[in-house]
C-alpha positions in Angstrom: 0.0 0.0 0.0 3.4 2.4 -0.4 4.5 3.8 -3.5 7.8 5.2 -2.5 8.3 9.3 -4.8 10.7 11.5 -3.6 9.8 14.4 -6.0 6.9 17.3 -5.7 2.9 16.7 -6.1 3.5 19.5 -9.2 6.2 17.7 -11.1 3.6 16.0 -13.3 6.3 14.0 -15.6 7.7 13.0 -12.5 4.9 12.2 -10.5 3.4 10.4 -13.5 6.1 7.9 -13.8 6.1 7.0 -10.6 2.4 6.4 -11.2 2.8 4.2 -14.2 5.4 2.1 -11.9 3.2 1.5 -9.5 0.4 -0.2 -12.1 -1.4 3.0 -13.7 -1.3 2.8 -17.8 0.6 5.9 -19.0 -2.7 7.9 -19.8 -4.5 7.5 -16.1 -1.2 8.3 -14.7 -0.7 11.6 -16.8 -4.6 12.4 -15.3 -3.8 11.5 -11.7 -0.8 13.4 -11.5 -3.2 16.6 -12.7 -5.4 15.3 -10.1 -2.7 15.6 -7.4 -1.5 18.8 -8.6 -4.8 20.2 -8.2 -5.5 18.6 -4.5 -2.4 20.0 -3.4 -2.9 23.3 -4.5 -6.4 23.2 -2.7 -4.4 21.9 0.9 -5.0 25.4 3.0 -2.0 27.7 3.8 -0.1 27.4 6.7 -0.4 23.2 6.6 1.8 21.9 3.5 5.2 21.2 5.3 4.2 17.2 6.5 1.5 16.4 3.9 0.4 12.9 2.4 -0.6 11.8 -0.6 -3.0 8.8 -1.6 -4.6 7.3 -4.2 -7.5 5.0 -3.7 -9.6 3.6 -7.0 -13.1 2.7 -7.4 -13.7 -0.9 -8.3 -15.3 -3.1 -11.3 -17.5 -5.9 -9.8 -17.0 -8.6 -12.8 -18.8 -11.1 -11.2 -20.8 -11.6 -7.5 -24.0 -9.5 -7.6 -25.2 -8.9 -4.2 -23.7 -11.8 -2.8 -21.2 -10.7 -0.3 -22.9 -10.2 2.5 -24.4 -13.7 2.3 -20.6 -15.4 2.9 -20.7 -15.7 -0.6 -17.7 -15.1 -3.1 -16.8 -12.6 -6.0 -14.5 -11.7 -8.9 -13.6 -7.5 -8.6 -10.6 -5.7 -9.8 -9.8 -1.6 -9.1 -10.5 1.0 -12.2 -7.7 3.4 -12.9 -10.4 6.1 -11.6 -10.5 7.0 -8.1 -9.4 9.9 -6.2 -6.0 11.7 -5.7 -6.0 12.7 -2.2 -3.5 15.4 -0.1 -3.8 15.5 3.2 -1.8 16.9 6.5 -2.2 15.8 10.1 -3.9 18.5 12.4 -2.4 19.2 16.1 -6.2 19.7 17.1 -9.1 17.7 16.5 -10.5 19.3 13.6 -11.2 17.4 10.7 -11.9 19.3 7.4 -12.6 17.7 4.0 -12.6 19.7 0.8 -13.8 18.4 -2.9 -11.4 20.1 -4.9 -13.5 19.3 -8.4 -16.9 20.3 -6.6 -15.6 23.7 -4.5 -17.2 22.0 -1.1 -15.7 22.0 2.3 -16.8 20.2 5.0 -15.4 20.5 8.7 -15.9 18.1 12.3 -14.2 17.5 14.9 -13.2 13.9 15.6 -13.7 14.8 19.1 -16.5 14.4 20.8 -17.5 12.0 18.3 -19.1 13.4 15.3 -23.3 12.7 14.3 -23.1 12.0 10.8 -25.1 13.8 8.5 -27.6 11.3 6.2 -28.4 12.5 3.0 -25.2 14.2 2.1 -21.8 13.4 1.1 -20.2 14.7 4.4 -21.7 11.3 5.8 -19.1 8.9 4.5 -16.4 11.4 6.2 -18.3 12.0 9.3 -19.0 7.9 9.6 -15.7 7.3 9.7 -14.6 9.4 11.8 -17.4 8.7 14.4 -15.9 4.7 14.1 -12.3 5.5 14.7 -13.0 7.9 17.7 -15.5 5.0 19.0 -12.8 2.2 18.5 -9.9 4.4 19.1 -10.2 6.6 21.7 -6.8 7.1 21.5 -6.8 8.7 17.8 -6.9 12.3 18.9 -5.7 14.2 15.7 -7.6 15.4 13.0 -6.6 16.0 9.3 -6.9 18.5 6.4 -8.0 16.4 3.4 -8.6 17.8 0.2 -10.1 14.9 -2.4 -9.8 15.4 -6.4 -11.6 12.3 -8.4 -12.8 11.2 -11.6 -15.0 8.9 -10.6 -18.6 9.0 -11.6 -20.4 9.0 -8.7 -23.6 6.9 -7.1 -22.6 5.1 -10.6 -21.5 1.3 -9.4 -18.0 1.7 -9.0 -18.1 2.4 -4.9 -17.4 5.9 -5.0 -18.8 5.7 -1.8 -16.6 3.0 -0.4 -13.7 5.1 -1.7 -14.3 8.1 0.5 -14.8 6.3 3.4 -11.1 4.0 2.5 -9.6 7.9 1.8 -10.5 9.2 5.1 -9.9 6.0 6.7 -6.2 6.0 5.7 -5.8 9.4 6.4 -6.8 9.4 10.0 -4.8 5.7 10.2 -1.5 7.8 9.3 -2.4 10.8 11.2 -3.0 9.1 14.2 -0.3 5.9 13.7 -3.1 3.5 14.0 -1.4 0.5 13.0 1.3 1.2 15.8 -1.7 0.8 18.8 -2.2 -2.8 19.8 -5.9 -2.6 19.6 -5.9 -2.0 15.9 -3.1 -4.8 15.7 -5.0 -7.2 17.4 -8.1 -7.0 14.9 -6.2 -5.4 11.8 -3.5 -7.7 11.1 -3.8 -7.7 7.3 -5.2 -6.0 4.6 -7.9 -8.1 4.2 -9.0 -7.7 7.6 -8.8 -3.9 6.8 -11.3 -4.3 4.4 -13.6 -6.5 6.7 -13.3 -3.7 9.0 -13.8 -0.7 6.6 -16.9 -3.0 5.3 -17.8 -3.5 9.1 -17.7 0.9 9.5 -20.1 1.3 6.3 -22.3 -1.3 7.5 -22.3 -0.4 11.0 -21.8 -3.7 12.2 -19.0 -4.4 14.7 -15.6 -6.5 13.8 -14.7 -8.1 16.2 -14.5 -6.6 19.7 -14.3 -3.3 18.1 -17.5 -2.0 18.4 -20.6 -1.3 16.1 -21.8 2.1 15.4 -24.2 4.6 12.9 -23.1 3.0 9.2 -24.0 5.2 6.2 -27.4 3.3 6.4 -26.9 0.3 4.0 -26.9 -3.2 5.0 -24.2 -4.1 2.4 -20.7 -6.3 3.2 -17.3 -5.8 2.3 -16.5 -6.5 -1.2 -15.7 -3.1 -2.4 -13.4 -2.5 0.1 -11.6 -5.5 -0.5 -11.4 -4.4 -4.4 -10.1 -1.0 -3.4 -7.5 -2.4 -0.9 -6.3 -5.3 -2.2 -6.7 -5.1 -6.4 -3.9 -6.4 -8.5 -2.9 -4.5 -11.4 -3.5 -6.8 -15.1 -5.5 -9.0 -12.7 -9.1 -10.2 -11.9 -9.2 -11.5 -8.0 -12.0 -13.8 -6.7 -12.6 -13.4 -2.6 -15.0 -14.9 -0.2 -16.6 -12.8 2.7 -17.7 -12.2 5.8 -14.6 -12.7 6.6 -12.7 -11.6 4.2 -10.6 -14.6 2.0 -8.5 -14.2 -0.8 -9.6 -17.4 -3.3 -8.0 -16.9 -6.3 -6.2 -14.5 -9.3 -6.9 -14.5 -12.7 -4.7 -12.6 -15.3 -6.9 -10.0 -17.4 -6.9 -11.6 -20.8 -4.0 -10.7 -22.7 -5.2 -8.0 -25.9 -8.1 -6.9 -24.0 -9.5 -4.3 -21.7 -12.3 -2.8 -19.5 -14.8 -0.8 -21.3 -17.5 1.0 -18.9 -20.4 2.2 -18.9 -21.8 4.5 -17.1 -25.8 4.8 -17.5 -26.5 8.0 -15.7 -29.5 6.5 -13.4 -28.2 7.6 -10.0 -27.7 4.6 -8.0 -26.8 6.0 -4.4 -27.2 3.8 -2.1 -27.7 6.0 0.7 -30.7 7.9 -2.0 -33.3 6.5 -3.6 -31.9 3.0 -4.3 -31.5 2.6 -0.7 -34.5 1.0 0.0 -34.0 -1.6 -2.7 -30.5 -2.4 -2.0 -31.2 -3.5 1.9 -34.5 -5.3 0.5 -32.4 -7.6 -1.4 -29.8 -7.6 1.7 -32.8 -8.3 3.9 -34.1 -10.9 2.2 -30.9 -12.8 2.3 -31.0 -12.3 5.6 -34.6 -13.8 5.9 -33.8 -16.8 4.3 -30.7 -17.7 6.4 -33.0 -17.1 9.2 -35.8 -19.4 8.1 -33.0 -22.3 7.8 -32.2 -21.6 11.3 -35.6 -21.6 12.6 -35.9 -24.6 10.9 -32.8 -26.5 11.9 -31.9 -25.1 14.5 -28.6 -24.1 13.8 -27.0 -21.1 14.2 -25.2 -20.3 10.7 -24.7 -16.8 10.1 -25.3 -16.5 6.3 -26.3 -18.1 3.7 -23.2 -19.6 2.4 -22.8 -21.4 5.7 -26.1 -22.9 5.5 -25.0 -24.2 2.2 -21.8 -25.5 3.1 -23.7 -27.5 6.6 -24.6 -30.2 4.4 -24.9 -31.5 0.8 -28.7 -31.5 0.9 -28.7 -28.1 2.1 -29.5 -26.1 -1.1 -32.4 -28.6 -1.6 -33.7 -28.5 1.7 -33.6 -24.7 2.3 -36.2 -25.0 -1.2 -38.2 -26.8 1.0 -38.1 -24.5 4.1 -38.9 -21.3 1.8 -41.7 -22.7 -0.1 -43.5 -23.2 3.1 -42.4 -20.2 4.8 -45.9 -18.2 6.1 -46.1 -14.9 7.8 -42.9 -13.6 7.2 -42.2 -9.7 6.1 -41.6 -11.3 2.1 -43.7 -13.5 0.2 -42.5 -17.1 -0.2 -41.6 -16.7 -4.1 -39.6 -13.1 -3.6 -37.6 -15.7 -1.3 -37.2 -18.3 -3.6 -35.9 -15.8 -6.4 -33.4 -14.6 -3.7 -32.1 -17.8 -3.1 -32.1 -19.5 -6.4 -29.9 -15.8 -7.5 -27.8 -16.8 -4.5 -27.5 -20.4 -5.7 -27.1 -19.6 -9.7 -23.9 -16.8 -9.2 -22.2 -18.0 -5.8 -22.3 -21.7 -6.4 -22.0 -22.1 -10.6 -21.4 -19.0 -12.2 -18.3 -18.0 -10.7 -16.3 -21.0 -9.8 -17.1 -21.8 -13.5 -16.3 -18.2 -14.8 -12.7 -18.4 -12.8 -11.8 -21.8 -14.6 -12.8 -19.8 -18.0 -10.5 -16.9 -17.3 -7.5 -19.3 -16.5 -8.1 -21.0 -19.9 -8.4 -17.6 -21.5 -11.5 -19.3 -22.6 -13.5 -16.2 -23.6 -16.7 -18.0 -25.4 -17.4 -19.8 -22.2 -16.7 -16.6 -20.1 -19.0 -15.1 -22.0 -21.9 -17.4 -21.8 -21.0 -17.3 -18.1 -21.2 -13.6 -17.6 -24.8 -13.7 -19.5 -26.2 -16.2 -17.3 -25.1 -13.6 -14.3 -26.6 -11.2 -16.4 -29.7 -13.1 -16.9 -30.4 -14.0 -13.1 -30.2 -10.1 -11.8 -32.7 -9.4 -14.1 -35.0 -12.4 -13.7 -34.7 -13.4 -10.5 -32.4 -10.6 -8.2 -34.5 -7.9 -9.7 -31.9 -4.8 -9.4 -31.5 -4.0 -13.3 -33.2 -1.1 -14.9 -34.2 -0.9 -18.9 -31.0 1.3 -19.2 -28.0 -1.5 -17.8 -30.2 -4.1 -19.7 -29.5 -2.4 -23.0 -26.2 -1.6 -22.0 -25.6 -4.9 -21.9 -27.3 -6.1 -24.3 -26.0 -3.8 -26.6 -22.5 -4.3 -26.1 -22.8 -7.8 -26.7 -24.0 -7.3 -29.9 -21.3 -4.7 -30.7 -18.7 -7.7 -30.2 -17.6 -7.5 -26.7 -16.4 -11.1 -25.2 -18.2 -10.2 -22.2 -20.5 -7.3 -20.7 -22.9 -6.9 -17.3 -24.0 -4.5 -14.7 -22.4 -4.5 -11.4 -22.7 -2.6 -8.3 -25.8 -2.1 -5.9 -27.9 -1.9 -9.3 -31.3 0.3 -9.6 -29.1 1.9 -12.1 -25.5 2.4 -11.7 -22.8 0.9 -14.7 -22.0 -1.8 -17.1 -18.6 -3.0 -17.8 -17.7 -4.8 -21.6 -14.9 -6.4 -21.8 -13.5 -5.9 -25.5 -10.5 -6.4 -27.7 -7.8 -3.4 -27.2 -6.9 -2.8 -30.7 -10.5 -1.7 -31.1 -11.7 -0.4 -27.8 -11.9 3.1 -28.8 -14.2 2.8 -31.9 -16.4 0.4 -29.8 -16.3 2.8 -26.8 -17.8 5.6 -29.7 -20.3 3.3 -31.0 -21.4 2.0 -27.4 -22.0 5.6 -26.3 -23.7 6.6 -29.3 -26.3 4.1 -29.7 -26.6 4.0 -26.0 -27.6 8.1 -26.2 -29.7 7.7 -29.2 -32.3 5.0 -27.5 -31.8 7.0 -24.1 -31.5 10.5 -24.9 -33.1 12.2 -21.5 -29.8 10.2 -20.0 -27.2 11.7 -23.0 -25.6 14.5 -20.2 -25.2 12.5 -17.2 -23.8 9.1 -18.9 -20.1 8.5 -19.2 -18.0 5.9 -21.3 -14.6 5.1 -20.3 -11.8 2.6 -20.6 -10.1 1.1 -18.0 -7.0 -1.8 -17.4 -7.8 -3.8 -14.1 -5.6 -1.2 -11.9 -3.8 -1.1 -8.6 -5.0 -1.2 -5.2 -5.2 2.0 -2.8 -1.7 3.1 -2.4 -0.1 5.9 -0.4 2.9 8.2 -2.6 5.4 7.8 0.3 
């Protein structure tokens, strides 16, 4: 998570280089090092002399649709979007946050422990904070932060989960969190890290540390595992809750990440809230019938399926005669069988198919994922259907939404010696069928990129 840089945040060719080293391609490093420039010339006077720089990327979810917080398993990599962030420790315990692309400032104190504000950007910040003074009492310094990004945000690629890693790491280094043996004792990896920052969003607790206000979503901890522990050229497969590195796949060689974005704000702390814990919730439900039913105490669906071989099958039984409950038996049944379709086939076999380099079958793979969210998960929307859709028939090897869904992105993957013309094409029939979207939508290539790193 260190990139070591001796030179300034405004020699761009410099800084650039030292970006390509540490896994950028050549043209997202020539954009970040703009993107640090700028951050460092928003740091305020009077607090440049010890400042830090990061870089923390938003993520592509390839494959596992909503099924992290189950125990289940997915394939993610990082984008080579994200945001550049400068930041200096504070003696105080002031805490201010500015958006250098936005002109917005935002300022705390870590201190009595902050009350999050819902509904507004400033909560991701103020969440964070609000854990580490609740977990770390210790952690008495605050920070100047000033974030630049070219992320699209509420668009599926954890812009969210990004702001709350950036703060996270800031405060970490202000206050030398790793040195404290309470953060040792639970945070002994990166991994864990990303449990934990999963654990802060969600509000649950990790651990012994201690659960608090999340931003309000009931989701798990695959994005932050993306963000903090992405390989560059690479697709990695984890399993969750906690946190397990399976598996890493090598990005096919001639190819690339095409995305895009639809423009249909999918902010999980907004309007697509609601739906996002329903399907969370419903997981939830069914893990709870099996334990009603069994009498066991696993904590997720993926444990109730590894309990036994006849689980699956029995757990079809259990929810087709489930009565009373807050969902109706056959919103259940979709929920599992979406569980059972992308945990347990799609992406073991979707792995295999990327070691092969074996893109037909990849493909078919990624359809069937496709397929389910639409049929059975229920989080698409007529615009990430098309976009899928319509990048398949444009010849990519593979294409599907990702994310929360209700909106948000879809990523193509597609032969590099012709990305660009169908990154044209892909955007202009996509604005053509969905003109009212044409402003807000954004089409973009991306390598599978780095992890979060710190420009030491």
């Amino acid at each position: 998570m260190a990139c070591n840089y001796q030179g300034k945040l405004d020699d761009s060719r410099a800084l650039s280089d030292r970006l390509t080293a540490a896994g950028l391609s050549r043209s997202a490093a020539r954009a970040k090092a703009r993107l640090f420039a700028s951050a460092a010339a928003a740091l305020p006077v009077g607090n440049t002399a010890d400042r830090r720089a990061f870089f923390v990327p938003g993520r592509v979810e390839v494959l596992g649709k909503h099924t992290d917080y189950a125990g289940g398993r997915s394939m993610v990599a990082a984008v080579e979007r994200g945001f550049c962030i400068v930041a200096a420790p504070r003696d105080d315990a002031l805490i201010t946050v500015v958006d250098a692309d936005a002109r917005q400032r935002i300022s705390f104190a870590l201190h009595p422990p902050p009350t999050p504000r819902a509904g507004h950007w400033s909560n991701y910040p103020m969440t964070v904070a609000r854990r580490v003074a609740v977990n770390f009492p210790e952690a008495r310094r605050g920070a100047d932060v000033v974030l630049a990004g070219d992320l699209p945000p509420a668009a599926g690629m954890s812009s969210s989960s990004s702001l709350i890693v950036a703060v996270f790491l800031v405060l970490a280094d202000a206050n030398q969190l790793p040195a404290q043996r309470r953060y040792r004792d639970h945070v002994g990896s990166t991994t864990d890290l990303a449990g934990y920052l999963g654990a802060v969003e969600n509000g649950r607790s990790f651990g012994s540390l201690e659960g608090d206000c999340g931003v309000g979503t009931f989701g798990g901890s695959e994005d932050h595992t993306a963000i903090l522990c992405a390989e560059p050229n690479h697709v990695s497969q984890y399993t969750y809750c906690p946190v397990r590195f399976d598996r890493s796949m090598r990005v096919p060689s001639g190819h690339t990440f095409a995305i895009g974005s639809s423009g249909v704000v999918a902010e999980k702390t907004g309007a697509a809230r609601q739906q996002y814990n329903r399907a969370s919730r419903m997981a939830v439900a069914v893990a709870q019938l099996w334990c009603r039913a069994t009498g066991r105490d696993d904590p997720h669906l993926a444990a109730a399926f590894a309990s036994s071989p006849d689980a699956v099958d029995r757990l079809r039984e259990i929810v087709a005669r489930a009565e009373g409950g807050e969902f109706a038996p056959a919103a259940l049944s979709d929920r599992l069988e979406h569980f059972v379709v992308e945990n347990e086939q799609i992406i073991p076999a979707a792995g295999d198919a990327l070691d092969k380099e074996d893109l037909g079958e990849f493909g078919r793979l990624v359809d069937a994922s496709q397929q389910a969210a639409e049929q059975l998960l229920g989080n698409q929307v007529p615009e990430t259907v098309y976009l899928a859709a319509s990048a398949r028939e444009r010849g990519a090897v593979a294409a599907s939404a990702f994310g929360a869904g209700f909106g948000g992105s879809v990523w193509a993957m597609v032969e590099t010696s012709r990305a660009e013309t169908f990154l044209t094409g892909w955007a202009k029939a996509y604005r053509n069928r969905f003109p009212q979207h044409a402003p807000s939508s954004q089409f973009f290539l991306t390598g599978a990129g780095p992890a979060a790193f710190q420009l030491r």
